[in-house]
C-alpha positions, 0 to 999 in steps of 0.5 A: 319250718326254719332249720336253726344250727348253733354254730358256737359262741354267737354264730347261728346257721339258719335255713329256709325254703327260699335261702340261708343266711349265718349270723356272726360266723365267728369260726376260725379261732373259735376252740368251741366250733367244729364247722370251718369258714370253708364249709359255709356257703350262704345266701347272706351274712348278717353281722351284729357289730364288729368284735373280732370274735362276731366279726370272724369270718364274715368276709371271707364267706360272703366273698365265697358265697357270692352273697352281701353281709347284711350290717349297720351302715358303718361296719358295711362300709368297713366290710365294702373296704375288705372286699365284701359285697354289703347291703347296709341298714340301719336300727329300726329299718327293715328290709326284705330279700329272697331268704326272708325279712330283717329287721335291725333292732338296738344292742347295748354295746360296743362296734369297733373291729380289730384294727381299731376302726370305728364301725357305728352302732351295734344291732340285733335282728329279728330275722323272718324266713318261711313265716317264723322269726328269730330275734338275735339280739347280738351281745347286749346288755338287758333293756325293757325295749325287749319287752316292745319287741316281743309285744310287736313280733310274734318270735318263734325263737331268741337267742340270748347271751349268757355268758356275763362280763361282756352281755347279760349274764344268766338273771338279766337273760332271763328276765329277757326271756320274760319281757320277749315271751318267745315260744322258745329261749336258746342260749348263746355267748358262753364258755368260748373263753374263761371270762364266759363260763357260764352254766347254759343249763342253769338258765334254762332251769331258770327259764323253765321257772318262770313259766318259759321254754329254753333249750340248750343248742349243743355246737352242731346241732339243729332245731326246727322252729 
């Protein structure tokens, strides 16, 4: 099984048989994360969109780790520039590597890096390793296309924003919840800054409401799925 490690904010570890790959390694800076860049060392970098606080350290562990960050287009073009090794894709596209499958799918946001530059759309990922699949939407507004992606995929897990004001606040995430029906909802995107102090337990009692299973990941620690 799949090993599944919250890294804080939106930045998850996920470890299977044949490799490991961090998506948003948002670590320095972050008051909540207790891992550091230096401690990560994967076979793969996905990126949702280019925000500072998704962005991170993106770079710096794909230059440590020898390994490509896995992007739209234009943010991997933007992360060739800062020195990374890239393998750029596009929504809708999937690909396959040694870890495992990815798979972009649409985000309702923005995708501008801290400097000001353009960076393309944003995504999400449905990201397949050792037959399980996690769908990481990014930060994202709800859209009923939700409801397409849980009818096509089998999804064993989603992660799903919380905190509001930037994504989904906790009514959109769980209505999300319900168009997706994942085997298990985990919620992300919450508390890293007072804009976003949402109440994770309140989502998963609202989750558990309609019929769904959530779990709150404390920072650290690890599921299997």
């Amino acid at each position: 099984m799949p090993k599944l490690t919250y890294l804080g904010h939106s930045a998850f570890l996920v470890e299977g048989t044949k490799g490991k790959v961090v998506i948003d390694p948002f670590l320095s800076g972050n008051p909540l994360a207790k891992a550091s860049k230096d401690s990560v060392r994967v076979s793969a970098v996905l990126l949702t969109h280019a925000h500072g606080d998704h962005l991170g350290d993106s770079v710096e562990i794909a230059k440590a780790s020898k390994a490509p960050i896995v992007a739209p287009f234009e943010l991997a073009n933007y992360c060739a520039k800062q020195g990374a090794d890239v393998h750029p894709m596009h929504i809708g596209g999937a690909h396959s590597f040694g870890f495992g499958r990815v798979k972009l799918t649409i985000a309702h946001h923005g995708s501008a890096a801290p400097d000001g530059t353009y960076c393309g759309n944003p995504c999400g990922f449905l990201l397949t390793m050792d037959g399980k699949t996690l769908y990481h939407p990014g930060d994202t507004g709800l859209f009923y296309d939700m409801k397409l992606i849980g009818e096509m995929n089998k999804l064993n897990v989603a992660v799903l924003p919380i905190g509001d004001n930037f994504t989904m606040g906790i009514d959109d995430a769980v209505k999300a919840s319900e168009l997706l029906q994942a085997e298990l909802v985990v919620p992300m995107h919450y508390k890293t800054f007072d804009v976003i102090d949402a109440d994770p337990q309140e989502f998963v009692r609202k989750v558990e409401g309609k019929k769904l299973r959530g779990k709150v990941l404390p920072v650290g620690e690890t599921l299997e799925f």
